[in-house]
N, C-alpha and C positions, 0 to 999 in steps of 0.2 A: 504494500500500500504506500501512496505517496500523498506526502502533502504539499499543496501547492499554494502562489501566492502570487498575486500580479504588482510590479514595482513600476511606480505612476513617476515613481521621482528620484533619481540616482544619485542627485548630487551629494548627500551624506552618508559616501561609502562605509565609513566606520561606521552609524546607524544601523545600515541596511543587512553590513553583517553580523551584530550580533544580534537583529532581529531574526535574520537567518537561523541562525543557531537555537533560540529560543521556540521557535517555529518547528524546529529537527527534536528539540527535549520535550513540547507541550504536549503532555497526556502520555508520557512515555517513563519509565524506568531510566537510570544508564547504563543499564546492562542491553537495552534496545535502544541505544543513542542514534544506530547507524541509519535509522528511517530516512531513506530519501527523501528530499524537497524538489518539487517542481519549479523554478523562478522563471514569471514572462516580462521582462523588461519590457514595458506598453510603448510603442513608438520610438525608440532612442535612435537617431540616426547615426549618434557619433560610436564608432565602435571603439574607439579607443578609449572610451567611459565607460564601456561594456568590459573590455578589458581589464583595469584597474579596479573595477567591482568583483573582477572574479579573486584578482589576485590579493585582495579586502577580504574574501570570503577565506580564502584561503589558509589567510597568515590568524585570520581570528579564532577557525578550526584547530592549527597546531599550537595556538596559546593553549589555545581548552585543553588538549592533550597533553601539554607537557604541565598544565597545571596540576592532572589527574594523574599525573604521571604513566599515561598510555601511552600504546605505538600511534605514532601518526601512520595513518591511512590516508586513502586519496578520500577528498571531501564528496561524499555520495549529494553533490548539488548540481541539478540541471538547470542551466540559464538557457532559455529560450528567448533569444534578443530579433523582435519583431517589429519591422517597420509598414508602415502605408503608405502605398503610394501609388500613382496611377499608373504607370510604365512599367513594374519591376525589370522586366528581364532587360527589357535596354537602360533602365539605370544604372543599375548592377550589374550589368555585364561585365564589366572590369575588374570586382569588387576581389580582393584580397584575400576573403573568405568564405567558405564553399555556404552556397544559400539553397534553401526552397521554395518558388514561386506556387503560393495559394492564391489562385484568382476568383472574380467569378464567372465562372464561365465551366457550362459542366460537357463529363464528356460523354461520348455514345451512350456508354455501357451505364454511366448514372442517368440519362437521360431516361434509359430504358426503365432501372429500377423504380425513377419518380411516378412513371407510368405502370408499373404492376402495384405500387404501393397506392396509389390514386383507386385503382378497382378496388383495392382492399378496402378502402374508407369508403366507397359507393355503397358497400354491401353492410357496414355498419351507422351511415351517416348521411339523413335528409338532403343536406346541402354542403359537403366537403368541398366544394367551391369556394366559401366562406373561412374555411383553412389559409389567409391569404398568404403568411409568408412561404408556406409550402407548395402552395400554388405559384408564388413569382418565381420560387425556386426551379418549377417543374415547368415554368417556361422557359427557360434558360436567361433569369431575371434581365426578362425581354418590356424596356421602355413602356411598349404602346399597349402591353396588357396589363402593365401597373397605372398608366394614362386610363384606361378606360373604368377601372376599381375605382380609382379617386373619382372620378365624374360620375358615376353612379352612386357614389355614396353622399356626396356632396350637393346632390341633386334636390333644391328648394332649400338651400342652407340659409337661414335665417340670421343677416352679418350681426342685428342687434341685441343676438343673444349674448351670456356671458359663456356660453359653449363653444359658441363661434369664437368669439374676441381669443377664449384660449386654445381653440385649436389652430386658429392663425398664430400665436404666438409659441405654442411647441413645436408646430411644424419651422419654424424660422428657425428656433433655436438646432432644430433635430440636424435640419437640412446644414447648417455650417459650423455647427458643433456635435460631430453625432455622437460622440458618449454624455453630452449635458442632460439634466434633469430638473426640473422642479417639484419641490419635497411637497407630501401629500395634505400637509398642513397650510402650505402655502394656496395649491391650488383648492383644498376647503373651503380656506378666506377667501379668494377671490371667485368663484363662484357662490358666495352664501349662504354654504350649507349648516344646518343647524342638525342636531342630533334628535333622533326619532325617537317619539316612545315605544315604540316594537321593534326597533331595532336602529342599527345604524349603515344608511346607507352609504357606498364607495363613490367613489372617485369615478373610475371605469364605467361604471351602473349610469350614473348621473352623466358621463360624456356621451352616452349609446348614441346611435350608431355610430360613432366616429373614433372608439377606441382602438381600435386595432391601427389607426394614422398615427395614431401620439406612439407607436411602438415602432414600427419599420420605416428605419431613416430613408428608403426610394418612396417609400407613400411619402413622406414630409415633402420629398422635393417637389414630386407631382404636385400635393396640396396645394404649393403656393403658386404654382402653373395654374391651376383650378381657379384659385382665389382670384389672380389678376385678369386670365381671361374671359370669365365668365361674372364675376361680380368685381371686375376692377378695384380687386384690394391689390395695392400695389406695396410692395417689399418695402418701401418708405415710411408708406401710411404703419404698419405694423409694426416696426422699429421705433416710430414714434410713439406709439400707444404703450407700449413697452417701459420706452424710458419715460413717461408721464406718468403712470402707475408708481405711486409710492411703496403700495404693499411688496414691491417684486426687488426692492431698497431697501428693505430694513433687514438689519444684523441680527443675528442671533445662533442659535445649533442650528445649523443644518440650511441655513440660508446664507451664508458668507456663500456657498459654492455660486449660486447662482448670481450673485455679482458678477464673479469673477469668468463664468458662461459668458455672460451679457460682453464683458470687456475684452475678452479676447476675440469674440464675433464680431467686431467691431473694427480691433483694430493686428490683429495676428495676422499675418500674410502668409501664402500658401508656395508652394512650385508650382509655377505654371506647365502644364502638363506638354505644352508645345514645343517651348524652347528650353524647359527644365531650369528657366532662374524663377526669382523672387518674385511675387505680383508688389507692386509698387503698393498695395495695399490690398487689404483684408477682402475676401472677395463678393463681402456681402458690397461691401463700398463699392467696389468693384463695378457689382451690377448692378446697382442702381444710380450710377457715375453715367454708365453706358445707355441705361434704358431709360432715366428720372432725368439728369443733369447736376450741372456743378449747386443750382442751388437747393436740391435736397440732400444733398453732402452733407453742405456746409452748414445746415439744420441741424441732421441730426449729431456734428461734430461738435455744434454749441450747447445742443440739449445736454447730453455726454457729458461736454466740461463740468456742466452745473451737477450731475450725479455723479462725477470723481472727480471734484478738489483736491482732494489730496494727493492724486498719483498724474505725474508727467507725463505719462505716454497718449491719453489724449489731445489736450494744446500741442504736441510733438507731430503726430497725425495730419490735426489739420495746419499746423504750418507745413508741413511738407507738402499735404494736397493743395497750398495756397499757392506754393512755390511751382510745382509742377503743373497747375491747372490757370490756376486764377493769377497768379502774380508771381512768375519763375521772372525776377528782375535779370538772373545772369545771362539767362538765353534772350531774356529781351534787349537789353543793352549791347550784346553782345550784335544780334542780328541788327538792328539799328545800325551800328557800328560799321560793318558789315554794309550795309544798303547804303548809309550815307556815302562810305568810299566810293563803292560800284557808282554810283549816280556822278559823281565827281572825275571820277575817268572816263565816260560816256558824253559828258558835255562838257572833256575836255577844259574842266578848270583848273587853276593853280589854286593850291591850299593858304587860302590866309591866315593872318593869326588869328580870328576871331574862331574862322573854321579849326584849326588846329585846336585850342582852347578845347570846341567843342568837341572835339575826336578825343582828347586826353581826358575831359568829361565825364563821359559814357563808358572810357577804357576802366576807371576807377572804378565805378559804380560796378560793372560787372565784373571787375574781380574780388569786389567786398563782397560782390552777392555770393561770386563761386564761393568764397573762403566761409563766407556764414552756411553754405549748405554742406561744407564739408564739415564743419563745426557742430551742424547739426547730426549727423551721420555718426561722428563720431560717439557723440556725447550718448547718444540716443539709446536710453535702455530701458525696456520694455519687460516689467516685472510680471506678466501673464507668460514667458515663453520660459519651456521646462529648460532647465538649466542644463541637460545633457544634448540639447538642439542646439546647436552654435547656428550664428549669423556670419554672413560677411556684412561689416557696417562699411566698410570701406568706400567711399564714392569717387570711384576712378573718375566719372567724368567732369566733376569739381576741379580737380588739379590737370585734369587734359584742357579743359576752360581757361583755366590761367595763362598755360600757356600757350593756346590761341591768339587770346588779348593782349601779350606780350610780343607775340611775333608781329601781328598786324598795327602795333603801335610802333616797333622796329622799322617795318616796311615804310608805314606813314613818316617817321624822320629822315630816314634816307631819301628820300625820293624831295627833301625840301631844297630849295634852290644855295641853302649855305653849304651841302654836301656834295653839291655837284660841279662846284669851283676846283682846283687844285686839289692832291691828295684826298679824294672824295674819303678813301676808307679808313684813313688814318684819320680823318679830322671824327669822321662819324663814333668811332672806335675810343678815342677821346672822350667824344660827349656823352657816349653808352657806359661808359667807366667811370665817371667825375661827377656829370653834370645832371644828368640824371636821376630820378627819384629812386633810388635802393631798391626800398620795398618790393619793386613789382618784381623787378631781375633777381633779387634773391630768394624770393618765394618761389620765381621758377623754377632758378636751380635746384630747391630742394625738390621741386613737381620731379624733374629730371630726375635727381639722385633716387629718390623713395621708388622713383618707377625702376631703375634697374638694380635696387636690390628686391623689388616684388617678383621680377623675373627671372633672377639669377641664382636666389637665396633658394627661392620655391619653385617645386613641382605643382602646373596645373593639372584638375582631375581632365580624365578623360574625355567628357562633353565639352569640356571648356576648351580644347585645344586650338579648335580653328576659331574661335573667337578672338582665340589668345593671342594667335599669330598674326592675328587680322589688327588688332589694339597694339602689338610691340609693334608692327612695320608703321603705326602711322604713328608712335613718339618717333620711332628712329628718324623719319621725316622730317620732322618736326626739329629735331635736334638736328641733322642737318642743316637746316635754312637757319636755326639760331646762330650757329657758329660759323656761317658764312658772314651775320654781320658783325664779327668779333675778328674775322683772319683777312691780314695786312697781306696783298700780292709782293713776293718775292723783291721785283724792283723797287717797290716805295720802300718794303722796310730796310733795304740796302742803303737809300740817300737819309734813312731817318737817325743812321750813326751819327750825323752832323749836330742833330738837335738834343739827342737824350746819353747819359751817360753812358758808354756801353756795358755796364756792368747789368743795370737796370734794365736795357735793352732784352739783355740775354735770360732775363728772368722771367721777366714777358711771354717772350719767345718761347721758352720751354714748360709754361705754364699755361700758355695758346696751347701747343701742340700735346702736351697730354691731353689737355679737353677735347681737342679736336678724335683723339683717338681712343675717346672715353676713358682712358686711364688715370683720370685725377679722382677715383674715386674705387675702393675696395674691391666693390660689385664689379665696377668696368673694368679691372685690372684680373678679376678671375676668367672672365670674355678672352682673354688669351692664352689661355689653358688650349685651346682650338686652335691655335695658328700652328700652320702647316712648318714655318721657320721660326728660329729666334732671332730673327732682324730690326723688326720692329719694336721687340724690347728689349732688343742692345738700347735705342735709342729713349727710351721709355726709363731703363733702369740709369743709364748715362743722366736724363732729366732730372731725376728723384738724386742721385749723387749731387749734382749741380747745387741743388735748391737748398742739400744740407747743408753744404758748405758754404754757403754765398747766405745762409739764412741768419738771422740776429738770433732768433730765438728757435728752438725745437718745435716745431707744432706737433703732436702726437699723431695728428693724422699723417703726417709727412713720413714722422718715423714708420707706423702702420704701413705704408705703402711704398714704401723703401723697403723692407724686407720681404714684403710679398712680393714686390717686381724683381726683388733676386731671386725668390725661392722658384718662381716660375720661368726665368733664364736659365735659370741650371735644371731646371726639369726640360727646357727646349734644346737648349742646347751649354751640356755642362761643361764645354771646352772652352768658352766664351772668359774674353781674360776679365771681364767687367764686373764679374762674378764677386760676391765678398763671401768668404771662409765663412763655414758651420760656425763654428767659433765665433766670428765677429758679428752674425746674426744673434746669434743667441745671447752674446753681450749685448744688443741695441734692445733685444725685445727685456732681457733683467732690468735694465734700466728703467725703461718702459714700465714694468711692471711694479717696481719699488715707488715710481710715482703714480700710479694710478690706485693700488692695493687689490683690493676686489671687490672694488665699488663701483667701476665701471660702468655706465650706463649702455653701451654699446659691446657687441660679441668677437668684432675683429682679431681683437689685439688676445682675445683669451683662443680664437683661433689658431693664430698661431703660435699660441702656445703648445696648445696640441699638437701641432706640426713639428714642430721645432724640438720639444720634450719629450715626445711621444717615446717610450722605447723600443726599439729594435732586437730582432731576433738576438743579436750578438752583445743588447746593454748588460751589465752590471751592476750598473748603480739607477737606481730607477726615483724622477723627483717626485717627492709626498705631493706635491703641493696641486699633482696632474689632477687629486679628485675636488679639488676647490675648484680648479681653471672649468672643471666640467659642471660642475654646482652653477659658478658664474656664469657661464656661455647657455645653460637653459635658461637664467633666471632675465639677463640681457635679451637675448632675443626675445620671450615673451612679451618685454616693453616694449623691443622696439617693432615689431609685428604683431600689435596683440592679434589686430582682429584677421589679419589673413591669413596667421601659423594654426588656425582654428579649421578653416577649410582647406588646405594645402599641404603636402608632406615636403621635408625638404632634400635637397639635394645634396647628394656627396660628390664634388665636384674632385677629390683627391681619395686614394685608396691606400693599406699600407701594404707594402710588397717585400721581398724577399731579400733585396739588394742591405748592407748598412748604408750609413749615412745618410743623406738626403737624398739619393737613390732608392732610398725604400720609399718615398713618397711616389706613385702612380696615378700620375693623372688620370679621369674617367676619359674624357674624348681620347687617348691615347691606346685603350684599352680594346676596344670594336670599332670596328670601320665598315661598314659597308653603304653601299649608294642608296640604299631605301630606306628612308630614315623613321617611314613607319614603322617597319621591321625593328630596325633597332629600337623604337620608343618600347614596342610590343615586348622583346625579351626585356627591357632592362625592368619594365611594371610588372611583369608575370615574374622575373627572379631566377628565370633561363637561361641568361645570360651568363650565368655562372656554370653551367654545361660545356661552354667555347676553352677548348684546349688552352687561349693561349690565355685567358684569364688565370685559369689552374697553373699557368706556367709562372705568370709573372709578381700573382699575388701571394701575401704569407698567413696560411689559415691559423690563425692563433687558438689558443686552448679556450677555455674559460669552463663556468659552472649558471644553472637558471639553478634560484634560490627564492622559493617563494614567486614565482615570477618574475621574478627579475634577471637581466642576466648580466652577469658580471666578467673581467679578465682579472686571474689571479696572477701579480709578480710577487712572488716571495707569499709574505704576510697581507702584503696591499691589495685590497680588493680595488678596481675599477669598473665603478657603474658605467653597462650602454644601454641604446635603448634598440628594440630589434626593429629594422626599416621595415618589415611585415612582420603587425601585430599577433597575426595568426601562427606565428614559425615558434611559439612558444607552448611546450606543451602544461596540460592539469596536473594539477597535482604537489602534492608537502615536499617529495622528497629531493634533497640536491642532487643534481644532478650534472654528469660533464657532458660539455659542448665542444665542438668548433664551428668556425665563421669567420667569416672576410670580416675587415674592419674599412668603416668608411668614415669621413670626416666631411661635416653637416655644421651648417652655421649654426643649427644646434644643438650641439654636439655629436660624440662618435657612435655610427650606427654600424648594429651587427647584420651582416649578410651572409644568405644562406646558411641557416644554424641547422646542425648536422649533432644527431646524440648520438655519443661514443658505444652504446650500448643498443 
């Protein structure tokens, strides 16, 4: 016998496990401790929640045991982790690990049985037509025979009853919240039921004939199909009758749920089942957006406000649907912007200053607006969503806005008649550098910087690929045409020796040209990890020399990326004299390190620590200090990607291999090569890729131990925590056990690959 227990809410894994356990002792002896539990994790999409809840269950199971002083055994706990969703098999098609798609949709062979089980009800039952969920069933819960149920039942509905008013109001809730309920005290009061002297009449009794819709979430949908075409009750009208009703607002046992129904209907957004992202909103809004208009929205987004004061996610709502519908100022300002140019090149005018004036205007306004919607995106949290369901708040096209507005306010100075005198690109270049307002150019570049660590740091999922590629090719564009208006033509900057010091000159110059070759920044400097030679960063790690020595002060960044444009020169090509010694790296990053400590807000510098530290088959002497570097590198990157290390795995862009020195570092593009690059995304996500001979050749499978779930690499006494890059490659179960595994290096720290148990 087992006992089972459905988990609505994962986020307090230590809870949920010794409820577990409590749930395995209830009504049992401990000499019968070992009673299975059935566990259905209700909806979690994130499996990597699902994971650490087991490995929770686990470590809570061998407390007990070593308190009773028993053998630990494998914990007799089944977690059945179940999602919804409308696609599965092409959602999941990629998924990590092994699934089973329940649809509905039946086959032959139950088709058949619905129909020998239907004759069987004929022969005991007047009207087993009235059977209705086993009838939608046994049509193959077919649309236009559940359409016809609702319309014959609904047939002379009387809207001014209080039967009606609440069947319109369960079928709303049923249809976009189907596990919601309203408790039977509530729907008493609001029907006006008084208790009988012969007895006391129900709920269900007093709804007749329309009980069985307050039960099957496709009757609900139907219902409110019924409602608006036949008695033009429309999705809005009932939303509002809802929120004007106080009885369905007051607090108490067993009525806080139905708030909280009411709020997430409202404002909880779904996947859209087409493109598989986010609906911009909740999908009741949705469809009464589409079918009502903007101003029964914004009705019932004000009614809303006034029945939750106290929680933000309403006003957050409707200022975004203000933004996106009624008053998106960024994209307004923006196209204005935009039109006013086009109209000005068309009838051939020159920009005056009053015009100019108004071009830098409108530029401002839509980039405060972009930054206030990315500000709202950020901030924006929304305490109806179960905490094992991550979001992406991220609003890429907030910061791709800015720098639109920043290039076309570029365009519009250049083309003014003071730049097209003498040395047009130096004088412009000048004024882009000095004279210019800051704000907007350094906000861009951060647009810039933040976008190529979102693409270099992280793995997109699967669906998102050709989105993805489509969004990188149009910043690199973009980056393109910024940095055309920042680079001097060879000849000008040759006669500009005359005017600027040359020392200053050459600082310029090599601070242009890394930017140009996206190298003045972490992200853009792991991008050559891929180049086919070490040419380009001879010239790149030569820059990074220059700048330390010509520089006043150290910048930490400079140092950061001084060491990383060495380490990946001597991975291109290690013959390269430009090169600086293991040794003199590892002095630059100790330094580094004794001023920063491990409070670091950012993962770089604790990356390459791991690089740099890591030991090798042939170390000795191994540094304590590697399981802090990895403590800090989870704890850093979380801040600085909180919300897209949530939907994204990250990448190992380096491996560790066989060779000592800094030869055991193994670039990934170095590793597989072939011209189809689907193929290679294919193996490197399924984890086949570790199959390919010459991976086996190059790479050094190290030992380790999963302990509790977790897996670790033992040198000596020091354990080193990883985390395994498929969550699934770790098995159930107390007992430690030995592994091996490729080891890779992740701006989140070091991940194990292909874990293989020695037994």
């Amino acid at each position: 016998m087992k006992k089972c227990a459905v988990l609505k809410d994962s986020s307090a894994d230590e809870q949920v496990a010794s409820q577990v356990m409590d749930l395995m002792k209830y009504g049992k002896s401990d000499e019968s401790f070992q009673t299975p539990a059935l566990l259905l994790v209700d909806d979690s999409k994130d499996t990597e929640a699902a994971e650490k809840l087991r490995n929770c269950i686990r470590r809570q199971f061998d407390k007990n045991c070593l308190v009773k002083k028993e053998k630990s055994f494998s914990s007799p706990v089944i977690i059945l982790n179940c999602v919804r969703t409308h696609l599965p098999k092409v959602q999941y098609k990629y998924c990590e690990t092994d699934s089973q798609y329940i649809t509905a949709e039946l086959t032959k062979r139950e088709q058949d049985d619905f129909e020998e089980k239907l004759q069987e009800l004929k022969e005991n039952h007047n009207r087993p037509e009235n059977f209705y969920s086993f009838m939608i069933m046994k049509s193959n819960f077919d649309k236009k025979y559940v359409k016809n149920i609702v319309s014959n039942i609904l047939k002379d509905l009387d809207m001014q009853t209080k039967q009606a008013k609440l069947l319109s109001i369960v079928a709303l809730l049923n249809s976009y919240i189907p596990e919601s309920h309203i408790s039977q005290s509530v729907c008493e009061d609001f029907l006006g039921m008084k208790p009988l002297l012969w007895g006391k009449e129900t709920v269900l009794e007093r709804m007749e004939p329309y009980s069985n819709l307050l039960i099957e979430s496709r009757g609900a949908c139907a219902c409110l199909e019924e409602l608006d075409l036949t008695y033009n009750i429309k999705r809005s009208d009932i939303t509002m009758d809802l929120l004007h009703c106080d009885l369905f607002f007051r607090t108490g046992l067993g009525k806080d749920a139905l708030i909280l129904f009411i709020q997430r209907m409202l404002i909880e957004r779904q996947r859209n089942v087409e493109n598989e992202r986010d609906t911009q909103f909740s999908l009741l809004i949705e469809k009464i957006h589409t079918d009502e208009g903007q101003q029964k929205v914004q009705e019932i987004f004000m009614k809303a406000s006034t029945r939750y004061e106290t929680m933000a996610s309403i006003p957050q709502a409707l200022a975004r649907y203000l933004y996106l519908y009624d008053r998106d100022f960024s994209q307004i300002h923006k196209n204005d912007l935009k039109y006013q140019i086009q109209q000005e090149k068309e009838q051939e005018m020159s920009c005056s200053p009053d015009r100019l004036d108004s071009y830098i205007e409108l530029a401002k306004k839509a980039t405060n607006a972009f930054q206030r919607a990315q500000k709202l995106a950020k901030t924006e949290n929304e305490p109806y969503e179960d905490c094992h369901v991550t979001k992406d708040t991220y609003n890429k096209s907030a910061d791709m806005g800015v720098i639109e507005i920043a290039l076309i306010i570029f365009d519009i100075i250049s083309k003014l008649p003071f730049f097209k005198v003498k040395d047009p690109k130096w004088q412009l270049q000048s004024f882009l550098k000095g004279s210019i307002s800051m704000s907007i150019v350094d906000f861009e570049i951060m647009c810039f910087e933040f976008f190529e660590r979102y693409f270099i740091y992280l793995k997109s999922r699967k669906f998102e690929e050709e989105s993805g590629h489509r969004f990188r090719r149009k910043v690199s564009e973009h980056f393109k045409k910024y940095i055309s208006f920042f680079t001097i033509e060879d000849e000008l900057a040759q006669n500009l020796s005359t005017r600027f010091l040359q020392e200053s000159i050459d600082i310029e110059d090599r601070k242009m040209f890394l930017e140009e070759q996206k190298a003045d920044t972490f992200a853009g400097l792991l991008q050559h990890l891929e180049d086919r030679s070490g040419e380009t960063m001879e010239k790149i790690t030569e820059c990074y020399a220059f700048l330390i020595e010509h520089s006043k002060s150290r910048h930490p960044k400079i140092i950061t990326n001084l060491i990383l444009a060495n380490l990946i020169l001597h991975l291109l090509n290690p013959k390269s004299k430009r090169i600086l010694q293991e040794r003199d790296l590892i002095h630059l990053l100790r330094q580094a390190m004794l001023e920063i400590r491990a409070q670091h807000p950012f993962p770089e510098l604790y990356y390459l620590a791991l690089l740099l530290l890591w030991p090798s088959s042939s170390t000795t002497e191994i540094d304590e200090n590697i399981v802090i570097y990895i403590k800090a590198i989870r704890s850093s990157s979380r801040h600085q990607l909180p919300n897209s290390l949530r939907r994204r795995g990250a990448i190992s862009h380096i491996f560790l291999g066989k060779k000592p020195g800094l030869e055991r570092l193994v670039p990934k593009a170095k590793l597989y090569y072939t011209n189809d690059p689907k193929e290679s995304n294919r193996l490197w996500q399924s984890g086949d890729i570790f199959a390919q001979k010459d991976i086996k050749d190059r790479l050094l499978r190290v030992h380790g131990i999963v302990e509790q779930g977790e897996v670790y690499i033992e040198y000596g006494k020091l354990k080193i925590p990883v985390h395994p890059a498929f969550i699934d490659a770790v098995r159930t179960g107390f007992s430690t056990e030995k592994v091996t595994f490729y080891l890779g290096f992740a701006m989140t720290g070091p991940l194990a690959y292909d874990i293989q148990y020695e037994n």
